[in-house]
C-alpha positions in Angstrom: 0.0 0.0 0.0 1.2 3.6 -1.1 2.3 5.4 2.1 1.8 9.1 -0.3 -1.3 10.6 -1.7 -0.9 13.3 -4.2 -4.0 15.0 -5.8 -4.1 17.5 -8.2 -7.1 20.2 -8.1 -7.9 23.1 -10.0 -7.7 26.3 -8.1 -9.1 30.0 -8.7 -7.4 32.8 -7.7 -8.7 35.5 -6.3 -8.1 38.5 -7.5 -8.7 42.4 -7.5 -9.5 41.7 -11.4 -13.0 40.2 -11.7 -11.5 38.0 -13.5 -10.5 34.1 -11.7 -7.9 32.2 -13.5 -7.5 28.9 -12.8 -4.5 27.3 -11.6 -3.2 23.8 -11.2 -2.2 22.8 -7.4 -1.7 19.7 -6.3 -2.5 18.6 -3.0 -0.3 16.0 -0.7 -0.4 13.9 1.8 1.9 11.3 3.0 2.0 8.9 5.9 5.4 9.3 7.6 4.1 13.2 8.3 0.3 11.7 9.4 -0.9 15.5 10.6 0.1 16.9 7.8 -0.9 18.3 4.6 0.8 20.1 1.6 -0.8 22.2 -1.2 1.7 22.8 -4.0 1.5 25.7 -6.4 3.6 25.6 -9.4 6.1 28.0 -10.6 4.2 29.6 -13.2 1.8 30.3 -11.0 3.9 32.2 -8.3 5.5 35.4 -8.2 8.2 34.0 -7.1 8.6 32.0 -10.2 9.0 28.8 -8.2 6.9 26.3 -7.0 5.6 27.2 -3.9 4.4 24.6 -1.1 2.4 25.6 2.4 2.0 22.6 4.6 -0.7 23.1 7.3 -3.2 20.2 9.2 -5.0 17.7 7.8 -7.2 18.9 10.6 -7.6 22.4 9.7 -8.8 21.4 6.3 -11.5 18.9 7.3 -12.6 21.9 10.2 -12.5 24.9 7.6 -15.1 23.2 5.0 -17.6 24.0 7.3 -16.9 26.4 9.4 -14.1 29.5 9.2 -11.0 27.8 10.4 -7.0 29.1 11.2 -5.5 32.0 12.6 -2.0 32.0 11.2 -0.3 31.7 8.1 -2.9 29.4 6.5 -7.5 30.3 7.0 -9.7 28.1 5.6 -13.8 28.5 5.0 -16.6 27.2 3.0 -17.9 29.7 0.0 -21.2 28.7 -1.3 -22.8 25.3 -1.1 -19.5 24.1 -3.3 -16.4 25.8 -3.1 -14.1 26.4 -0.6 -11.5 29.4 0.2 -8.4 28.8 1.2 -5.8 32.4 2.3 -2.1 31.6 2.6 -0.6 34.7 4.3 3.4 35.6 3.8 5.2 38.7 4.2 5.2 39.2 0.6 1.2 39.4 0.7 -1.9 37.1 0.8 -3.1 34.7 -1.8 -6.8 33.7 -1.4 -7.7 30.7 -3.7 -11.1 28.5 -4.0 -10.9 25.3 -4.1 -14.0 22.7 -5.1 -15.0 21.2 -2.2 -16.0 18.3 -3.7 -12.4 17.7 -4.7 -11.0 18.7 -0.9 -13.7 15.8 0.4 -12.3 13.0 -2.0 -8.8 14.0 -1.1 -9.6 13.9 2.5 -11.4 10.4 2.3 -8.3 9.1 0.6 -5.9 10.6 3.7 -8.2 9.0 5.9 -8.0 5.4 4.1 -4.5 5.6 4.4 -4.6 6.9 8.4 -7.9 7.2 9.9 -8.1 10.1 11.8 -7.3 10.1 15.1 -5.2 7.1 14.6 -2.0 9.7 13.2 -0.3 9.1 16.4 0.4 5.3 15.8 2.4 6.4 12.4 4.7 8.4 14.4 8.4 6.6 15.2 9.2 8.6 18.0 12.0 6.8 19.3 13.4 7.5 16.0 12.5 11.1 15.8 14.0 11.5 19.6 17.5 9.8 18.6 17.6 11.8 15.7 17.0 14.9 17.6 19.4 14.3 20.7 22.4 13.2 17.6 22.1 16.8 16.3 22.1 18.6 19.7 25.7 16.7 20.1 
């Protein structure tokens, strides 16, 4: 069994232009990080001109499609009966995109296949993860 999920989805940008262009994203999840999820922007898409990844909960994403969710770098709330909004906020400024929810549900109920949630602790090595840390404060 795959320990990675990787979905792509099409996202909408907000902008000040009433115009929404769509942009391809693709959305991550993998096992050995069980809390974890990763939205990925490609380079053409980003100022920057490089891709650019946010990682945030699996938790806040499941919470935010019903209900405004996230105080940080990364807010998440439904928008109509069908999409989504997610805001990823950096010093450079703040990119609001909407996201199908439809597509963030099947990408959730794939995640939760893999590790059902609540169950995210049992992926976690943390003997490992403690050696690991106590070797690099030598």
């Amino acid at each position: 069994m795959s320990t990675v999920i990787e979905q792509p989805v099409e996202a909408r940008l907000v902008a000040a232009a009433p115009r929404m262009p769509s942009i391809p994203a693709t959305l991550h999840y993998d096992r050995r990080d069980p809390f974890a999820v990763r939205m990925t922007f490609p380079a053409p898409a980003t100022l920057e001109g490089v891709d650019v990844c946010w990682t945030f909960s699996r938790e806040l994403l499941a919470a935010g499609m019903t209900a405004p969710e996230g105080h940080g770098d990364v807010r998440v709330r439904p928008y109509g009966y069908d999409r989504t909004v997610l805001e990823f906020h950096a010093p450079e400024g703040t990119a609001v995109v909407h996201v199908r929810s439809g597509e963030l549900r099947r990408f959730l109920e794939a995640t939760a296949e893999l590790v059902p949630v609540g169950l995210e602790h049992l992926q976690l090595d943390l003997d490992q993860q403690l050696a690991e840390l106590m070797r690099d404060a030598c």
